[in-house]
C-alpha positions in Angstrom: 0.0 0.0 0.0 2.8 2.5 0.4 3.9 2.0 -3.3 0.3 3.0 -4.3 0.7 6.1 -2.0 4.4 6.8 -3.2 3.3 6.3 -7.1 0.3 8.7 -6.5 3.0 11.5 -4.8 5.0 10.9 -7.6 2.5 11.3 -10.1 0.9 14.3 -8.2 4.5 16.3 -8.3 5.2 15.4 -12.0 1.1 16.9 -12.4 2.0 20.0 -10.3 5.2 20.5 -11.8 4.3 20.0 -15.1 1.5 22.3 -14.3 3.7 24.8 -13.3 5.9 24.5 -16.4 3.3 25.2 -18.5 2.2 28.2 -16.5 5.8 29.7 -16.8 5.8 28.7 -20.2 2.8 30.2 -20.8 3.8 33.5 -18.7 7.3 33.7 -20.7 4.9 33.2 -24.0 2.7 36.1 -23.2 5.8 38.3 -22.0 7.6 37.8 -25.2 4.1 38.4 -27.5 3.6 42.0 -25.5 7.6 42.9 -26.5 7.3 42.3 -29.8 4.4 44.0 -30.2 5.5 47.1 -27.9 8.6 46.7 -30.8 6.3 46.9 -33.5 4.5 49.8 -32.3 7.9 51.6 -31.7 8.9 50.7 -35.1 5.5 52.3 -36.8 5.6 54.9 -34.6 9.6 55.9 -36.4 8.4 55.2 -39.9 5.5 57.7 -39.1 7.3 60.0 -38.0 10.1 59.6 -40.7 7.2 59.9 -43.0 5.5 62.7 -41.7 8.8 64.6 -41.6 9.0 63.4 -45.8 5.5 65.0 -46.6 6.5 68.4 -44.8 9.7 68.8 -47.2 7.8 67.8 -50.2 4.7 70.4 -49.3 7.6 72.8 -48.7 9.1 71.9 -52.5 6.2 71.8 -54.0 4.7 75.7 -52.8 8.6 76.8 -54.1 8.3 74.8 -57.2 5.0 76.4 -57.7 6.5 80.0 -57.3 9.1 79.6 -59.5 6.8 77.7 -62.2 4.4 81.1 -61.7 7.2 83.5 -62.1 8.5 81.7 -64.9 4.8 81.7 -66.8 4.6 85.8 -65.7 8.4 85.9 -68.0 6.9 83.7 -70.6 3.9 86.1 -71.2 6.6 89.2 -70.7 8.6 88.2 -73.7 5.8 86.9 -76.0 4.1 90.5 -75.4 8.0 92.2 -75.8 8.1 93.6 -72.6 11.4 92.2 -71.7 
């Protein structure tokens, strides 16, 4: 009857610490999933930003390029009326 008792403890700490295991696994599993998602968001939050910054230097080029293209048409129409 001891065996019996000794197999069942033996079978009750492989359950428990399998069980816990699992739980750590699990723990380590969900720590890791919440890291590389915090990474993620880091990363789209740089690559927004970077191309946030892009847009604002192409609005800026494109309102110069615009001035120039309008001065260039108000030349244009100088020298086909010979007011140069």
């Amino acid at each position: 009857m001891l065996q019996v008792w000794t197999v069942i403890g033996r079978l009750v700490h492989r359950f428990n610490l399998t069980y816990v295991l699992q739980a750590l696994g699990q723990r380590i599993l969900h720590s890791s999933e919440a890291d590389n998602r915090r990474r993620k968001k880091e990363q789209l939050e740089a690559l927004i930003a970077e191309k946030q910054a892009e847009l604002e230097r192409l609005r800026a080029e494109h309102e110069s390029l615009e001035s120039i293209e309008g001065e260039q048409i108000k030349t244009i129409e100088r020298m086909m009326n010979n007011e140069v």
